[in-house]
C-alpha positions as CSV (number, residue, x, y, z in Angstrom):
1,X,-30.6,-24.0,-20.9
2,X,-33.3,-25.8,-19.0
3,X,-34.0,-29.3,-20.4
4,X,-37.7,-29.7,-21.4
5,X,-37.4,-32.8,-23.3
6,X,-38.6,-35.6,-20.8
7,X,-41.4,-35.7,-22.9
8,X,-40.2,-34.6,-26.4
9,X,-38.5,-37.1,-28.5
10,X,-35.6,-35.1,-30.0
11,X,-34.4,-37.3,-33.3
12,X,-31.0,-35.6,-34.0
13,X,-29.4,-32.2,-32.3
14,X,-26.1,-30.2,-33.2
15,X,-25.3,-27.1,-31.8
16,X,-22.9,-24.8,-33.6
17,X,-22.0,-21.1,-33.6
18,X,-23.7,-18.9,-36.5
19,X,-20.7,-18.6,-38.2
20,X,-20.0,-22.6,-38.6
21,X,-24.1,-22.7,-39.2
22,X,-23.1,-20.4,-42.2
23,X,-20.1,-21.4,-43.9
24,X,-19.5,-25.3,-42.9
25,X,-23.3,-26.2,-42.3
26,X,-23.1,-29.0,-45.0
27,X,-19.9,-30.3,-43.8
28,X,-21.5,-30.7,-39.9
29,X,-24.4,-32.1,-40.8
30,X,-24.9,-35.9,-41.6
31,X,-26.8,-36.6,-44.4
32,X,-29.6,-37.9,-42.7
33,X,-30.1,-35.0,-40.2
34,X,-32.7,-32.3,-41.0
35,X,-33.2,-29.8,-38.8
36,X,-36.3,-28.3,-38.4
37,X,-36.5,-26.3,-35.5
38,X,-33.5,-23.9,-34.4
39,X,-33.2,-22.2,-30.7
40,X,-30.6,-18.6,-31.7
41,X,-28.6,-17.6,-27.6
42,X,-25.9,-15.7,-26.8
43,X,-23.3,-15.6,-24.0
44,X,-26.5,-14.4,-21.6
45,X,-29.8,-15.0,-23.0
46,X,-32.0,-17.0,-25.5
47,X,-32.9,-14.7,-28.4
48,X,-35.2,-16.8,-30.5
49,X,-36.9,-20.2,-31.4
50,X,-37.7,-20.9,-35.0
51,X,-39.3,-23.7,-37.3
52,X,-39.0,-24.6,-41.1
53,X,-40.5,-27.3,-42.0
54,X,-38.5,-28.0,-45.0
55,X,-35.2,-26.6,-44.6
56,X,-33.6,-24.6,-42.1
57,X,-30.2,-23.2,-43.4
58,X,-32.9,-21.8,-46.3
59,X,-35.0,-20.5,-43.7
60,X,-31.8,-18.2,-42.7
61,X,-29.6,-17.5,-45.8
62,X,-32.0,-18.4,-49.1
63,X,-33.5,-15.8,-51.4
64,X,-37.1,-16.5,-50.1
65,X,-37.7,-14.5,-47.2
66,X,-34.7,-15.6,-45.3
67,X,-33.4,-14.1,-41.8
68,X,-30.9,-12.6,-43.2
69,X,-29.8,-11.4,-46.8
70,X,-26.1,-12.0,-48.2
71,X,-25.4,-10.0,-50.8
72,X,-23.2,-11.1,-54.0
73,X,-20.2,-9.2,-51.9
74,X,-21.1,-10.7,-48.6
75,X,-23.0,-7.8,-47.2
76,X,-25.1,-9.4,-44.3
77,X,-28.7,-6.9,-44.4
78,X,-30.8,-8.5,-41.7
79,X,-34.7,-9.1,-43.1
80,X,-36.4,-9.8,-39.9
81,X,-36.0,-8.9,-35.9
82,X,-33.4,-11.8,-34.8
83,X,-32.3,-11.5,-38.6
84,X,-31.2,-7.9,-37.5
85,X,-30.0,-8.5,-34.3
86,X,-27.4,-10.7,-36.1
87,X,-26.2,-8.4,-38.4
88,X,-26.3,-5.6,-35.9
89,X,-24.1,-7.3,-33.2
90,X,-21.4,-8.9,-35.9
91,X,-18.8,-9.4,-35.7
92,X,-19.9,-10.6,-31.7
93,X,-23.3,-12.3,-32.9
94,X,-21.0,-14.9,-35.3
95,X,-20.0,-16.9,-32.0
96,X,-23.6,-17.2,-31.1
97,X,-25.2,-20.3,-30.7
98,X,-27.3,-21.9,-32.7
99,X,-29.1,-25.1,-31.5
100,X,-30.5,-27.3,-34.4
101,X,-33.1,-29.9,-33.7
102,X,-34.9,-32.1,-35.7
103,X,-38.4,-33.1,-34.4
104,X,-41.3,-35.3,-35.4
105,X,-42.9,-32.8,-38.0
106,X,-46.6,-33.5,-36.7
107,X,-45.6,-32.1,-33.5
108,X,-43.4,-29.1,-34.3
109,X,-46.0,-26.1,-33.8
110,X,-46.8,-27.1,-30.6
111,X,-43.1,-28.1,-29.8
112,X,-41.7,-24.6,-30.5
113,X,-44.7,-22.8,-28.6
114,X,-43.6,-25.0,-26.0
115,X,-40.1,-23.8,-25.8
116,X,-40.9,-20.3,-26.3
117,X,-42.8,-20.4,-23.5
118,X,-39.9,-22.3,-21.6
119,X,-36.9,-20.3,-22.7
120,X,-38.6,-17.3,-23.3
121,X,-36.5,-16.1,-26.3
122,X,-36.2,-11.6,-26.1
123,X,-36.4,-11.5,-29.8
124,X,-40.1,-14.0,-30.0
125,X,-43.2,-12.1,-29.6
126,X,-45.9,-14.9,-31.4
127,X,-46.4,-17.6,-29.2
128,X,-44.4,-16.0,-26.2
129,X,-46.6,-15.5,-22.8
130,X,-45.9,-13.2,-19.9
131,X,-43.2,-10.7,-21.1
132,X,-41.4,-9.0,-18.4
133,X,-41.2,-5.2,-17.9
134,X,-37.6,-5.2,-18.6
135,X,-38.3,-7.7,-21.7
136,X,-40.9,-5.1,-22.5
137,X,-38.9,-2.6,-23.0
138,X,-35.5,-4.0,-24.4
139,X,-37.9,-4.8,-26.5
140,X,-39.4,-1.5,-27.5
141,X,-35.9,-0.1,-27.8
142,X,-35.0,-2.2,-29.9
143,X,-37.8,-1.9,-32.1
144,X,-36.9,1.9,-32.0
145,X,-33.6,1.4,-32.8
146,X,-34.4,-0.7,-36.2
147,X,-36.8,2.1,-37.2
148,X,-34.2,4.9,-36.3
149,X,-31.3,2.6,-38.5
150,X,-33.9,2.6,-41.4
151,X,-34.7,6.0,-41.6
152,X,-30.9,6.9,-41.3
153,X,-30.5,4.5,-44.3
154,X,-33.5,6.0,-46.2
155,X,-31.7,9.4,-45.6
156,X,-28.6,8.2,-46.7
157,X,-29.6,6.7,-49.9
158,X,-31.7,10.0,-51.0
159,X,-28.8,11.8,-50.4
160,X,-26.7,9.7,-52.2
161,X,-29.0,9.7,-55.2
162,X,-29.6,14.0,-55.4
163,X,-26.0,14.7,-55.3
164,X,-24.4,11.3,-56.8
């Protein structure tokens, strides 16, 4: 990835696969390290750039609007785009990066539009300038794809329920 941070003070930075981010985050991490901004690639592309201004693990796995849901059984459901582009491309997407950085909170709005604009995540739409017509469209089929999965699901479930 380009480096953008001749001018950004970066405090702390790890970078781990999603699996490690998941099951051994506490045991990476030093205590004093808290992460608030989080930069989501695979082998080929950046996918997304996030924030959370209080705790980022949270941000991904907690009950309150997280990424992704875990349920009690370890079902993964994914509860936004990049959370769904996770869950869609496991067991692949567990060997994904995930970069953690922790920046000077004041600055962290304007720190992530900065990136986004740099890296140009597929998966970011706020903040992200000058899509490409191939971006455009991955885009749009994947968007497609997430409605087509959730109607197949909706489908599934009324069926299950009438003759359950």
């Amino acid at each position: 990835m380009q480096n953008i941070n001749d001018d950004i003070e970066i405090l702390n930075k790890l970078e781990i696969t999603i699996f490690d981010f998941y099951y051994n985050f506490s045991e990476l991490i030093e205590k004093n390290f808290h992460p608030n901004l989080y930069i989501i690639s695979n082998e080929k592309n950046c996918l997304y750039v996030g924030i959370s201004k209080s705790n980022v693990w949270n941000r991904w796995f907690s009950t309150n609007s997280p990424h992704i849901y875990n349920y009690p059984k370890g079902k993964w459901t994914g509860e936004s785009t990049i959370g769904q582009i996770v869950v869609n491309n496991q067991p692949m997407s567990l060997n994904w990066k995930i970069d953690l950085r922790e920046y000077n909170l004041r600055l962290l709005e304007d720190i992530e539009k900065k990136l986004i604009n740099v890296y140009k995540p597929l998966y970011n739409v706020t903040h992200r300038k000058n899509f490409t017509e191939l971006e455009q469209n991955e885009i749009k089929r994947e968007y497609i794809n997430q409605i087509s999965d959730r109607t197949w699901d909706a489908i599934e479930r009324l069926h299950e329920s009438i003759f359950s």
